[in-house]
C-alpha positions in Angstrom: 9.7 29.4 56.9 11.1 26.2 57.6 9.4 22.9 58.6 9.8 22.7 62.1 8.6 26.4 62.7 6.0 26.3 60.6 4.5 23.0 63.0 5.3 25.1 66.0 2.8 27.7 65.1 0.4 25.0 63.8 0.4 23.6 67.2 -0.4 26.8 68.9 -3.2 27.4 66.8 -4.5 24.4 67.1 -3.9 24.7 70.6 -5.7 28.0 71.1 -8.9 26.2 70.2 -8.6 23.6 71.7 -12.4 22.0 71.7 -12.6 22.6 67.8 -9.6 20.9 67.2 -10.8 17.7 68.7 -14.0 17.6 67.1 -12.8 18.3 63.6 -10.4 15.0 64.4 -13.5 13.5 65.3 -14.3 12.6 61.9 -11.0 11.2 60.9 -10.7 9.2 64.2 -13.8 7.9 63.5 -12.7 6.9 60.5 -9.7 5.6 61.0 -11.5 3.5 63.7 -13.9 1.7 61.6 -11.7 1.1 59.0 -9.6 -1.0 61.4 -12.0 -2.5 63.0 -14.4 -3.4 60.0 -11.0 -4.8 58.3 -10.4 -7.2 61.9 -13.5 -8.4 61.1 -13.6 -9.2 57.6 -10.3 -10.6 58.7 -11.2 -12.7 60.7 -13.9 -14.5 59.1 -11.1 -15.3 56.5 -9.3 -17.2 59.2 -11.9 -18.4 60.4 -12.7 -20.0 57.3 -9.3 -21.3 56.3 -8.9 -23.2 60.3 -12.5 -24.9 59.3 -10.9 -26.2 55.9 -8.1 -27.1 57.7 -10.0 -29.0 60.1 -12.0 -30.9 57.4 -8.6 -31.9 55.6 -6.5 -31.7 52.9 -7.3 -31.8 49.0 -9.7 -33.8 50.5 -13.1 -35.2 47.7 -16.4 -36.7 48.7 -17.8 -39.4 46.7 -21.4 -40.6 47.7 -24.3 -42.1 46.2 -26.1 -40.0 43.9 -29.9 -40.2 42.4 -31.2 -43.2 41.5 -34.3 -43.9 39.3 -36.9 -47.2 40.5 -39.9 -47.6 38.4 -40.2 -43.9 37.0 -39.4 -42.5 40.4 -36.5 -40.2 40.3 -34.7 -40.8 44.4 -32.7 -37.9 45.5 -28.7 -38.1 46.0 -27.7 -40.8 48.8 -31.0 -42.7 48.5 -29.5 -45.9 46.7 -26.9 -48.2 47.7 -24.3 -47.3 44.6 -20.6 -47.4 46.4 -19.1 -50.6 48.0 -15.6 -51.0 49.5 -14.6 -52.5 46.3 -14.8 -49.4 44.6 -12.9 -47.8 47.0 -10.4 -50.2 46.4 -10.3 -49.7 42.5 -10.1 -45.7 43.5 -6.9 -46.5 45.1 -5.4 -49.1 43.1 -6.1 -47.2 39.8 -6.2 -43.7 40.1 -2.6 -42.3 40.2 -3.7 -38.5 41.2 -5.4 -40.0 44.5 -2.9 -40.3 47.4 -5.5 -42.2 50.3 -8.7 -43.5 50.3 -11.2 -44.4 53.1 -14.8 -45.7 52.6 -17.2 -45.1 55.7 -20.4 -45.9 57.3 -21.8 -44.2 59.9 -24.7 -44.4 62.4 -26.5 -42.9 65.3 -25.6 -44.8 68.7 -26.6 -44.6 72.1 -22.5 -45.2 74.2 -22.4 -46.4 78.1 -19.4 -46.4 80.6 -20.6 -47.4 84.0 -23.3 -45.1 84.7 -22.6 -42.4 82.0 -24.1 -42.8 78.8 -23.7 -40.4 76.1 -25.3 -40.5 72.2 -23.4 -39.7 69.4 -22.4 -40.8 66.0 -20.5 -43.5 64.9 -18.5 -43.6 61.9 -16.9 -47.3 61.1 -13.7 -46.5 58.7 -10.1 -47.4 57.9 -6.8 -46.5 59.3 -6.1 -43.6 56.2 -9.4 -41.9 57.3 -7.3 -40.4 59.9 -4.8 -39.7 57.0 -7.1 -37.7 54.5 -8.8 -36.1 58.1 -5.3 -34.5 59.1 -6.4 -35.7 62.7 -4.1 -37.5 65.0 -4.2 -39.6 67.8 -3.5 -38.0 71.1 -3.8 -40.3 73.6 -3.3 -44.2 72.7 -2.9 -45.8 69.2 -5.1 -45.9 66.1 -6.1 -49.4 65.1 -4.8 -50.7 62.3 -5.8 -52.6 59.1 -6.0 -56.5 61.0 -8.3 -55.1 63.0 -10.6 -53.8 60.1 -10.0 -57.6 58.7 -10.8 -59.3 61.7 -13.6 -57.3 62.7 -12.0 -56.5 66.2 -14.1 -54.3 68.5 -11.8 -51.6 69.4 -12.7 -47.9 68.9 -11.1 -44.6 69.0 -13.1 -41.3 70.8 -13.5 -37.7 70.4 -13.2 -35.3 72.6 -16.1 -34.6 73.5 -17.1 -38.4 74.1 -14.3 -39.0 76.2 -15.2 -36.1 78.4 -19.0 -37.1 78.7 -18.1 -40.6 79.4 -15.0 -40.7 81.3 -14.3 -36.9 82.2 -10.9 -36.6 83.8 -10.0 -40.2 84.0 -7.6 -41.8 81.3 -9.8 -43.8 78.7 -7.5 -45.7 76.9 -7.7 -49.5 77.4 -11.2 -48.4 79.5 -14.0 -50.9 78.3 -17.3 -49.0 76.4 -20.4 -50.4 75.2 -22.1 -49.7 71.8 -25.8 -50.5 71.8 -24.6 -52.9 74.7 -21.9 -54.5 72.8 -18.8 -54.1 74.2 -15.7 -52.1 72.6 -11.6 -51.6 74.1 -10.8 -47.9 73.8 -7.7 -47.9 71.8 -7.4 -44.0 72.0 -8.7 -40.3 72.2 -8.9 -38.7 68.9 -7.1 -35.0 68.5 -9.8 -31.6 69.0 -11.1 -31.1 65.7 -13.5 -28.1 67.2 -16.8 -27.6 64.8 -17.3 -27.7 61.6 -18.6 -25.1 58.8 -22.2 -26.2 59.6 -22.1 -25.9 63.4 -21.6 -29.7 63.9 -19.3 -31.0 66.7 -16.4 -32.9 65.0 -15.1 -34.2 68.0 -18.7 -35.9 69.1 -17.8 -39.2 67.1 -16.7 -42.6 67.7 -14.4 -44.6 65.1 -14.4 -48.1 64.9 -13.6 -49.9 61.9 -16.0 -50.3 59.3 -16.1 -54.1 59.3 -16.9 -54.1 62.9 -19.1 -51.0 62.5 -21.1 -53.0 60.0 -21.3 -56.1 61.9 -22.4 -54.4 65.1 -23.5 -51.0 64.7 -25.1 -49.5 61.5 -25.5 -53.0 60.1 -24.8 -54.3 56.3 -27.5 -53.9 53.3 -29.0 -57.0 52.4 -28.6 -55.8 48.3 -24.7 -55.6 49.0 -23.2 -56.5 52.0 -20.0 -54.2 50.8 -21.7 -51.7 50.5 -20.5 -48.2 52.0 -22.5 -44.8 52.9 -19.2 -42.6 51.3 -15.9 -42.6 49.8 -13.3 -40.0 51.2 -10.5 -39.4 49.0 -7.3 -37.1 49.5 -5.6 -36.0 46.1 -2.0 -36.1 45.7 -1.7 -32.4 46.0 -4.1 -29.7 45.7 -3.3 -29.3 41.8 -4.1 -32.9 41.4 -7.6 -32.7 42.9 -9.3 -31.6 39.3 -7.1 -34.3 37.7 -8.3 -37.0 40.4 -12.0 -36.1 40.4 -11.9 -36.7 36.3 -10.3 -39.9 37.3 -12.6 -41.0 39.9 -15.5 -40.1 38.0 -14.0 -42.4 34.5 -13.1 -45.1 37.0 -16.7 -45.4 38.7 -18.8 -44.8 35.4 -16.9 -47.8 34.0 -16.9 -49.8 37.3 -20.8 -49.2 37.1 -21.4 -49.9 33.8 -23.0 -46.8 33.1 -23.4 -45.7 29.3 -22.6 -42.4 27.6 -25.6 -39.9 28.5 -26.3 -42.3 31.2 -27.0 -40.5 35.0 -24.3 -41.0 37.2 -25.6 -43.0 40.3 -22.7 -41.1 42.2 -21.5 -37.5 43.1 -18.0 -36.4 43.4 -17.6 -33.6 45.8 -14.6 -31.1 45.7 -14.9 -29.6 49.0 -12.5 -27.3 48.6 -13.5 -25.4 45.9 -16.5 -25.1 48.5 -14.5 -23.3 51.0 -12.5 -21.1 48.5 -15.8 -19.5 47.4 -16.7 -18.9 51.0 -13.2 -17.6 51.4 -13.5 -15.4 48.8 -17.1 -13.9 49.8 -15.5 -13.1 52.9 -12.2 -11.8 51.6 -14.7 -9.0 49.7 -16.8 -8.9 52.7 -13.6 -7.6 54.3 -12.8 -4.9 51.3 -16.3 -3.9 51.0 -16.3 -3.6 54.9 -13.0 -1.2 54.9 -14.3 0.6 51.5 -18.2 1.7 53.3 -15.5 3.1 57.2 -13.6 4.7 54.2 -16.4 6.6 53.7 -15.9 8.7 57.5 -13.0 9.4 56.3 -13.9 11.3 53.4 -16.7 13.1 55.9 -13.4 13.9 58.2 -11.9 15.8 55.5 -14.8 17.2 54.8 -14.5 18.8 58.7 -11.4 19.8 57.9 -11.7 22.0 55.1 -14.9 23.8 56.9 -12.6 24.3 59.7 -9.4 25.8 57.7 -11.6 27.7 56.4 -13.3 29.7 59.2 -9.7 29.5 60.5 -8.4 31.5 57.3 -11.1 33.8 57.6 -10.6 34.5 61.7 -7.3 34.8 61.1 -7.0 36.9 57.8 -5.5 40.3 59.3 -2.8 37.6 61.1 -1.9 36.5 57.0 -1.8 40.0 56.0 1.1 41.3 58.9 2.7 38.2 58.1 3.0 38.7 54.3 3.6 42.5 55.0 6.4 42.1 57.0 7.6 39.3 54.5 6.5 36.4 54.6 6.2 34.6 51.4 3.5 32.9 50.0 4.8 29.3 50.1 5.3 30.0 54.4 1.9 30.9 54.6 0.7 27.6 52.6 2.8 25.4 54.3 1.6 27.2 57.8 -1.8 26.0 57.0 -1.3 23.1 55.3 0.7 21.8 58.7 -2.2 22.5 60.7 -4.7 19.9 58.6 -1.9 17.8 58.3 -1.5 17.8 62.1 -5.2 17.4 62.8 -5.1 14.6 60.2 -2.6 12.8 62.0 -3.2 13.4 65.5 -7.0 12.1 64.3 -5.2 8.9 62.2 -2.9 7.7 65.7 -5.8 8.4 68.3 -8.3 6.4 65.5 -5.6 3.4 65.5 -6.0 2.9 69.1 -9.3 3.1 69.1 -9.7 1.3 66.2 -7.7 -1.9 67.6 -9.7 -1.4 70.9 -13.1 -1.7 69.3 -11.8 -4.9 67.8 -11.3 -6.2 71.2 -14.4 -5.2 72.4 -16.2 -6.8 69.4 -14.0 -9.9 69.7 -15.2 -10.3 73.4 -18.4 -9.4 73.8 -19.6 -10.8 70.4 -17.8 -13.9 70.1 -17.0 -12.9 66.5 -13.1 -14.0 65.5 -11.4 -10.7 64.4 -7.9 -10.0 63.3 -6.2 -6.7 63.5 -4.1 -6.1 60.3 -0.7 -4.4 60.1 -1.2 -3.5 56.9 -4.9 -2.3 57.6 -3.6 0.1 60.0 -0.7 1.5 57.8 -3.4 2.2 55.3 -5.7 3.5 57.0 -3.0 6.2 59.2 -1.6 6.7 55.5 -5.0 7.9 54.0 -5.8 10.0 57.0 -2.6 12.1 56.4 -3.6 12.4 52.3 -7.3 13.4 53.4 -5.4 16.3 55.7 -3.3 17.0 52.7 -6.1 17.3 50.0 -8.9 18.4 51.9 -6.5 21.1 53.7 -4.9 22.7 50.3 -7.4 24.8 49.1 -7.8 26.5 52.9 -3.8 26.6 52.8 -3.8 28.0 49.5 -6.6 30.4 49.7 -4.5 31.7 52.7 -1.5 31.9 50.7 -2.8 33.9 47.8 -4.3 36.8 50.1 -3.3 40.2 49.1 -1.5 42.0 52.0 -3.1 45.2 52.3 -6.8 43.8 51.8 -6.0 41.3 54.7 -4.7 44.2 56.7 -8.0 46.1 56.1 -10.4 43.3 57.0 -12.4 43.5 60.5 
């Protein structure tokens, strides 16, 4: 019996009953749906995770203060004044794996323009903090290193300060004032949308960190170059382990600190950071698609029972057909095109529901998911082998009837 006949009469069988049919695909649409859609989302997180490291910037490393020890009291990280600009200078000057470098201070501050007022934070930098950030300058110009020497008061927004303060109007040369003293606008910073903790990035003011001292957060009396952080961007992303050694030897030895000595600073590798939390959710997505696979399996299941009853309802059928001569591979292959079909009829009606639910869950959850190609070939793939496997041993049991027992059965 050749191929296309043998899916003709599958058809009509399947046809003839036609509410059974659809609920043995039930299983494998199911299936095939939650595979999809539990995949989207796994996906998406993944994405979602890579824009945020994006956002932070690249090969970027943290250096701030770490624990300090005053009269037999161990402080926690950040409580002592351990990094200055100077050392930030050094990082520059002698580390060849480090490609920028940008020490910062920042502060809480309450902003005014005219009537609106608006707190945020204030972060008083350099011009390469933009640099190691990835973050441009939209509207305007960024200011530049004579304005970090001569302490000018100019300041660049975010967002979402320029919209609270000046909403629809142009701020660039508009006049601000920081805890009433007054700063030039020199331009709107690029959307930097929130970051892995929830926080706002574009909710921040940067000034530069001379004037941000002077003004702002003010200077420690201990060191008046002192600075809260260090941010560092590596040369490339091999070079960050090979810069964090050097930072580390440059600031032991800039500290004075001897061998078995605490550190009185922390060197951060944030990405490292994100690629665990990249990889949770990369197995978050596999485990996800692995549990749906599981319908799947309980689709096939569905079928089997089904082919079965089928074989058995249709056993005097098998036995004119092999007594008029058929032969035993037309009779399997008759079958086994009927699971295949329900399998696959089950696997295309699961894909669309499949990328559907993904909307739905996008939408009304809020939750970023991202329909895979390959997802979908896998998934419409399996669904035909489960039809295949789980529709054999019907097909076969079919196959292997003896004519004149078939012929005899009521």
């Amino acid at each position: 019996m050749k191929l296309l006949a043998a899916m003709r009469i599958a058809l009509r069988a399947l046809r003839v009953n036609r509410l059974r049919s659809a609920l043995t695909m039930l299983g494998i649409v199911i299936g095939v749906a939650a595979v999809i859609a539990m995949v989207a989302v796994g996906s998406g997180a993944t994405e979602r995770i890579q824009e945020q490291i994006q956002a932070i910037g690249s090969n970027l490393i943290m250096v701030v203060p770490g624990s300090i020890t005053s009269n037999g009291i161990r402080l926690g990280g950040g409580a002592g004044v351990t990094l200055s600009e100077d050392d930030a200078k050094a990082i520059a000057a002698e580390c060849p794996a480090v490609a920028s470098v940008a020490p910062t201070v920042r502060g809480g501050a309450q902003v005014m323009n005219g009537s609106n007022n608006w707190a945020t934070a204030v972060q008083g930098t350099t011009p390469d903090y933009l640099t190691i950030r990835d973050q441009a300058v939209e509207q305007g110009n960024p200011f530049t290193m004579d304005d970090v020497t001569s302490g000018a008061k100019v300041a660049l927004l975010g967002r979402t300060v320029a919209h609270n303060l000046f909403g629809d109007t142009d701020p660039v040369g508009q006049s601000i004032r920081i805890k009433n003293v007054p700063f030039t606008v020199d331009g709107v910073l690029s959307a930097k949308g929130q970051s892995p903790q929830g926080q706002d990035q574009d909710d921040v003011i940067l000034v530069p960190i001379s004037t941000a001292k002077r003004h702002i957060v003010g200077a420690s009396q201990a060191n008046s170059r002192s600075v809260a952080a260090i941010m560092v961007q590596s040369v490339s992303s091999s070079s960050m382990d090979e810069a964090q050694r050097e930072i580390t030897a440059l600031l032991q030895q800039r500290h004075r600190l001897q061998q078995g000595q605490e550190d009185d600073f922390t060197v951060r590798n944030l990405s490292d950071v994100f690629a665990a939390q990249e990889s949770a959710a990369r197995v978050m997505s596999i485990l996800l698609g692995a549990i749906a696979s599981v319908s799947l399996i309980v689709g096939g299941i569905g079928i089997m029972n089904i082919m079965l009853v089928s074989v058995t309802e249709r056993t005097r059928e098998i036995g004119l057909r092999l007594a008029i001569g058929a032969k035993t591979r037309d009779i399997l292959s008759q079958f086994l095109v009927e699971a295949v079909t329900l399998s696959i009829l089950g696997g295309v009606v699961g894909i669309l529901s499949g990328v559907g639910a993904s909307l739905l869950i996008s939408h009304f959850a809020g939750w970023n998911t991202l329909v895979s190609p390959t997802a979908i070939v896998l998934a419409f793939a399996f669904s035909g082998l489960v039809g295949v496997f789980f529709g054999y041993y019907p097909a076969r049991k079919a196959a292997l009837l003896d004519p004149i027992e078939a012929l005899r059965y009521e």
